[in-house]
C-alpha positions in Angstrom: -32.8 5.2 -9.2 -32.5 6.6 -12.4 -32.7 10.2 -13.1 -32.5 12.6 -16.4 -29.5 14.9 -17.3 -29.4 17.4 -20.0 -26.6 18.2 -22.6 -24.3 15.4 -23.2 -24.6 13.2 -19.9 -26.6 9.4 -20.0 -28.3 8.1 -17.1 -26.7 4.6 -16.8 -26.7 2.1 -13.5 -23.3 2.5 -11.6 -22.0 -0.9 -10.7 -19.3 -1.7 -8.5 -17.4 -5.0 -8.8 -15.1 -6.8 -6.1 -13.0 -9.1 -7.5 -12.2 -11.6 -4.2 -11.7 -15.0 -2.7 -14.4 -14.5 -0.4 -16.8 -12.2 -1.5 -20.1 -12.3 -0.6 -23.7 -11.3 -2.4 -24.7 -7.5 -1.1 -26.2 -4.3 -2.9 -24.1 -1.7 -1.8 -25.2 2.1 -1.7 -23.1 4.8 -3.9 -24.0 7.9 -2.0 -24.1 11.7 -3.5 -22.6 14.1 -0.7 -23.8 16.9 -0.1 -22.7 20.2 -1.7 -19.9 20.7 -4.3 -15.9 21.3 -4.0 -13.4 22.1 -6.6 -11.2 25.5 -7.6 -13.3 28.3 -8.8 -15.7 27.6 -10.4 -16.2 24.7 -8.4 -18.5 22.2 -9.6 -17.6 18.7 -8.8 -19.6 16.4 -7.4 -18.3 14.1 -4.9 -19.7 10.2 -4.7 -18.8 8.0 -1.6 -19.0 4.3 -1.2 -18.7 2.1 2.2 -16.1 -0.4 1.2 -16.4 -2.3 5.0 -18.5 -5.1 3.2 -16.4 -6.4 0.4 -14.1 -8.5 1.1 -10.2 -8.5 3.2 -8.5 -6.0 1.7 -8.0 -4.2 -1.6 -5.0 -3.9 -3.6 -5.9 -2.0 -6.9 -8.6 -0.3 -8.0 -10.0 0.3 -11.7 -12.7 3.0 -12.7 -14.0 2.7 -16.7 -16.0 5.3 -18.8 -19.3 3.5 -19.5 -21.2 6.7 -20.5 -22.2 4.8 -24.2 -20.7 7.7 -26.2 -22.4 10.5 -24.5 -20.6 11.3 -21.6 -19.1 14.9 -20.7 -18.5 17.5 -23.7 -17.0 16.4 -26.9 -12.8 16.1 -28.4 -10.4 16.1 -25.5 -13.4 15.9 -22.5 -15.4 12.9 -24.2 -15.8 10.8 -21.3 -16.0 10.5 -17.6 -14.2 13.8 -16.3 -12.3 12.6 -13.0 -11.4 14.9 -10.3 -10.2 13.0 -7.5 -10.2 9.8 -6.1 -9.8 9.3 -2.0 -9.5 6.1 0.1 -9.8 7.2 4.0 -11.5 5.6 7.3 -13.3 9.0 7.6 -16.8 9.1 7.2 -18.0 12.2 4.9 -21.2 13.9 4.5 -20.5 16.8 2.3 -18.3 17.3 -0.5 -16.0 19.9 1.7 -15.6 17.3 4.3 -14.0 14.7 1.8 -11.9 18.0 0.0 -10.5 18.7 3.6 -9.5 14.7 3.8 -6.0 13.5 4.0 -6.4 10.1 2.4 -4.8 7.5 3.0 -1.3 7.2 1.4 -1.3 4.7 -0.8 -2.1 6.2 -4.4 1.0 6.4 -6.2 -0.2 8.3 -9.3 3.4 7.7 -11.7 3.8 5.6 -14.4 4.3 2.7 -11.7 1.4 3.0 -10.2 -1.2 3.9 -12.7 -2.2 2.7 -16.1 -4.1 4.6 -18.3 -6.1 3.4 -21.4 -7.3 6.5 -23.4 -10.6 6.4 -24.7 -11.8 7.3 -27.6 -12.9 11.1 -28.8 -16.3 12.5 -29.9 -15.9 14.8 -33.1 -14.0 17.5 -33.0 -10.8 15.0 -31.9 -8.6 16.7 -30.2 -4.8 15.9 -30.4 -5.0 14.2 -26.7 -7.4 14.1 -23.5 -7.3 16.7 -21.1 -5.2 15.3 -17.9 -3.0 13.8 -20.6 0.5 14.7 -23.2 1.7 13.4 -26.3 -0.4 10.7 -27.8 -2.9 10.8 -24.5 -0.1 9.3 -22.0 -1.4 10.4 -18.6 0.2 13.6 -16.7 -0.6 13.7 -13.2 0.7 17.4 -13.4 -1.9 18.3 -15.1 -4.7 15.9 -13.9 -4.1 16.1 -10.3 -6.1 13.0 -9.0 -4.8 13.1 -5.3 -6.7 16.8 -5.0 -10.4 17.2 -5.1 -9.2 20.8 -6.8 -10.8 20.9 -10.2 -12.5 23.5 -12.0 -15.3 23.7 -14.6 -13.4 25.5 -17.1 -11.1 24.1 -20.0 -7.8 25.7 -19.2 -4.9 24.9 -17.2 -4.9 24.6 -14.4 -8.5 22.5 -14.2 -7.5 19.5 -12.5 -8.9 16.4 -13.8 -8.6 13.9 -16.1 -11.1 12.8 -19.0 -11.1 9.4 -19.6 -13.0 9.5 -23.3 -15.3 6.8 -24.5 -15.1 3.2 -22.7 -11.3 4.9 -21.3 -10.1 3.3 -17.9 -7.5 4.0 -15.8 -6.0 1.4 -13.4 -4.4 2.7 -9.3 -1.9 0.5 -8.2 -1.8 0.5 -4.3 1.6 1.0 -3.0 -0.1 -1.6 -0.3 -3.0 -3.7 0.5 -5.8 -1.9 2.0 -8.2 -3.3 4.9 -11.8 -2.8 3.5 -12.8 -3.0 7.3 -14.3 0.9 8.1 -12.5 2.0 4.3 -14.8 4.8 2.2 -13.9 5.3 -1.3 -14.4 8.7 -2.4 -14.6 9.9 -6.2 -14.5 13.0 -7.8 -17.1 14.0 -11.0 -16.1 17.1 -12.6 -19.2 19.7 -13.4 -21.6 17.8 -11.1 -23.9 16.4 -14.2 -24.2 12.9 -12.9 -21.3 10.9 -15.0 -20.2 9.6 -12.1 -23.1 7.6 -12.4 -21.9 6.1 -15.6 -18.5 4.4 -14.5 -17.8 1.0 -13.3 -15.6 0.8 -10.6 -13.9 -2.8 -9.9 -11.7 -3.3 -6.7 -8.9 -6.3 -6.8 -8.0 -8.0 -3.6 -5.1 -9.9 -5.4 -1.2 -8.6 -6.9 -2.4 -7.1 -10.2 -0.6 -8.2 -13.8 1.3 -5.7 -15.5 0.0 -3.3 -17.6 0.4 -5.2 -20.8 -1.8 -7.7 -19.9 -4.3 -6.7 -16.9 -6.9 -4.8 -19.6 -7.0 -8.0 -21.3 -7.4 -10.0 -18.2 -10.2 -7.7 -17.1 -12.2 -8.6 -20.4 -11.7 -11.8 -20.0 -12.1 -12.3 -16.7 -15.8 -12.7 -16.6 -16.0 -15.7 -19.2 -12.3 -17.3 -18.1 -12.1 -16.1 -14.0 -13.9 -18.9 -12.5 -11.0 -21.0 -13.2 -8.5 -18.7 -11.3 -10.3 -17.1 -8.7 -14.0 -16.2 -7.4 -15.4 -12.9 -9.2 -19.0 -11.1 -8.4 -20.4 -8.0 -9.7 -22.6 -6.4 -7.2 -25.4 -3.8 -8.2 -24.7 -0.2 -7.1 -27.6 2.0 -6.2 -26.8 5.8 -5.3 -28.9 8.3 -3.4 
């Protein structure tokens, strides 16, 4: 479906990835709840995805700005503006039912657990990304990615992280994850539709260190078949 946004969003096809051994061909669904959450204001948006389908389990999980350089507001928000992300065998409907959620315990949102690679910034650059300190090294203080909490305004505390221009950030799972009954939930701060211009890719193998897994994930798509099985699978959203 594709649909139009005003002001700096980009109406680009969502696709979700499953890197596996045994992976099989499937469109899945990428579902708009109903409703909004956040702190006040509260504008995010909150996207869900049925992960039962994909595979045996997942170990990390990687979510990449794709927006084409138009995504979210210019300088320190260029980019996909993440609230939140959730895994939970929970079942939402609305946005306050996945803000209520406990999630599942397996995020571990410090330097061990998550890689970030900054994007880049739409005139005016600022000197870093919001979420981020120093030269754009991610602060989890400030971002807050285990808390569907984020505002619309561009002052602490807000709550999310942007990821600037083709920006990813990489989550680690403390353990593997059963996909069996497992709904991913993400966050999209201001509820303009980015969310609809990220590629999420799930990994059902140990992930390489951070020095080498961004390369690996180029590289993967021309190089993988020799090491494993990968298949990109179309993402529709309602």
């Amino acid at each position: 479906m594709t649909k139009r946004f005003r002001f700096n969003t980009l109406c680009l096809a969502t696709t979700l990835a499953l890197v596996s051994t045994q992976a099989s061909a499937a469109t899945v669904t990428l579902t708009k709840l109903t409703g909004v959450t956040g702190d006040n204001p509260a504008n995010t948006a909150v996207f869900a995805a049925d992960l039962t389908s994909y595979g045996d389990n997942v170990t990390s999980i990687l979510i990449k700005d794709a927006s084409n350089f138009q995504g979210g507001s210019p300088g320190q928000f260029s980019g996909f503006d993440l609230d939140a992300i959730k895994l939970s065998l929970t079942p939402c409907a609305t946005a306050a039912c996945v803000a209520g959620l406990a999630g599942l315990s397996v995020f571990n949102f410090g330097p061990g657990g998550t890689a970030f690679t900054p994007g880049s910034q739409r005139p005016t650059a600022n000197a870093r990304l919001f979420g981020t300190v120093g030269a754009n090294v991610f602060d989890n203080s400030i971002a807050t990615l285990g808390a569907f909490d984020a505002d619309s305004s561009t002052t602490l505390p807000a709550g999310f992280l942007s990821l600037g221009d083709t920006g990813q950030i990489m989550f680690n799972l403390t353990s593997p994850v059963k996909l069996d009954g497992l709904w991913l939930y993400i966050g999209e701060v201001g509820n303009n539709g980015e969310v609809a211009n990220s590629t999420i890719e799930l990994f059902s193998r140990g992930v390489p260190e951070p020095s080498t897994w961004a390369m690996m994930i180029l590289g993967i798509g021309f190089t993988g078949a020799a090491m494993r099985r990968r298949q990109r699978i179309s993402v529709s959203y309602a």
